[in-house]
C-alpha positions as CSV (number, residue, x, y, z in Angstrom):
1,X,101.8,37.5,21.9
2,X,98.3,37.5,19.5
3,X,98.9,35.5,16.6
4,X,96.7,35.4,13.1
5,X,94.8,32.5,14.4
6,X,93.7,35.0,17.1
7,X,93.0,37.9,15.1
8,X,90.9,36.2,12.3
9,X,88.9,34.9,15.2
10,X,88.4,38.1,16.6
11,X,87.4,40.1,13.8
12,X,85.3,37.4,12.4
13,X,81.4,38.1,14.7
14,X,82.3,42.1,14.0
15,X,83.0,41.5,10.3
16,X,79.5,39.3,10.2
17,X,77.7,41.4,12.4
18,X,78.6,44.4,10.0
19,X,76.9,42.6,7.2
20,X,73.8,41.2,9.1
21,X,73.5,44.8,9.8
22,X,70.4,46.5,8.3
23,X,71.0,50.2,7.2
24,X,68.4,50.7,5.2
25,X,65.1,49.5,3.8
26,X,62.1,50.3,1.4
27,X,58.9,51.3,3.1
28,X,55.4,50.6,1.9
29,X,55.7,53.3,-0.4
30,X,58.9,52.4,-2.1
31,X,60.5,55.1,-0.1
32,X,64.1,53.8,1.3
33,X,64.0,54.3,5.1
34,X,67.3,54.7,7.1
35,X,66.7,55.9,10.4
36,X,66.7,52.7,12.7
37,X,63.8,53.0,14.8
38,X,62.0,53.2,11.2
39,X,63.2,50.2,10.3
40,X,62.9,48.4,13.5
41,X,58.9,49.5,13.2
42,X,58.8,48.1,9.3
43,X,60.7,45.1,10.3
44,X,58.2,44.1,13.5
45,X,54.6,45.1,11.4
46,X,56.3,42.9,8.4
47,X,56.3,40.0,10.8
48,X,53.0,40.8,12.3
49,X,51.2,40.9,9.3
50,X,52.9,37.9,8.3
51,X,51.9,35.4,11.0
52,X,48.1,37.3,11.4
53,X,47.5,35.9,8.0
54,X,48.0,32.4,9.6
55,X,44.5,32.4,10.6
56,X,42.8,33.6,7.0
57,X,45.5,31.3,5.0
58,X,43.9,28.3,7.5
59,X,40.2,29.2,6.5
60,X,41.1,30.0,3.1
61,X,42.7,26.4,2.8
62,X,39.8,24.8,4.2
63,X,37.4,26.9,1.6
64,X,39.5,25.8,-1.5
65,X,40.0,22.0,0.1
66,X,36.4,21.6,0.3
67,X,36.1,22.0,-4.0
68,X,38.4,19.0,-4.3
69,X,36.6,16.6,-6.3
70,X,36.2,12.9,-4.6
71,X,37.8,9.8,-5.4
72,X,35.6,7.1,-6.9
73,X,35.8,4.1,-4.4
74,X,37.4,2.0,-6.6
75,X,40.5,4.3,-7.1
76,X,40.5,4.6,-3.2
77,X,40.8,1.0,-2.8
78,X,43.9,1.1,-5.3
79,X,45.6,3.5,-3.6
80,X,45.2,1.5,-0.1
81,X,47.4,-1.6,-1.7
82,X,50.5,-2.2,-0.1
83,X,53.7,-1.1,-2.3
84,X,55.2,-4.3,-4.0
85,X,59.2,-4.9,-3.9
86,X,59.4,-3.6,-7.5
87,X,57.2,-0.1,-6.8
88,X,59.6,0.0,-4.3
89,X,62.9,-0.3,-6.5
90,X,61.9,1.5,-9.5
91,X,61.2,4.5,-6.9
92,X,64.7,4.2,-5.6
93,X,66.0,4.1,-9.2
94,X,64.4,7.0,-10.1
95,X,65.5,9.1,-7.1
């Protein structure tokens, strides 16, 4: 005998996996795609485009870190002091 328990179970990966399911997609040319090698092809050269850039957003960090204006020593040297107890509970406080 299947009871309800049973058939919620069961149904429940096919009813997700339906709506994980892509169908259909917008190419580079705003065209909507729905053949699934297609979008298989757009879906892997999104990704590979994405984590190429990894490499040119790295350098482009290190270009744009190396404007940053330094700290005068004396700032630096306030910075460095330990936290007091009260620092430490107005942070808390305002969390």
């Amino acid at each position: 005998m299947v009871t309800v328990t049973q058939i919620i179970f069961t149904r429940q990966p096919l009813i997700r996996r339906r709506f994980n399911r892509v169908n259909v997609i917008k190419d580079d040319e705003d065209v909507w795609c729905m053949d699934s090698s297609r979008i298989k092809q757009l879906v892997v050269g999104h990704f590979r485009m994405l984590f190429s850039e990894e490499v040119t957003a790295a350098t482009d960090f290190k270009k744009r870190t190396a404007e940053f204006p330094r700290l005068s020593q004396p700032f630096v040297q306030v910075l460095e002091l330990p936290f007091t107890n009260n620092e430490i509970f107005l942070a808390l406080k305002g969390m």
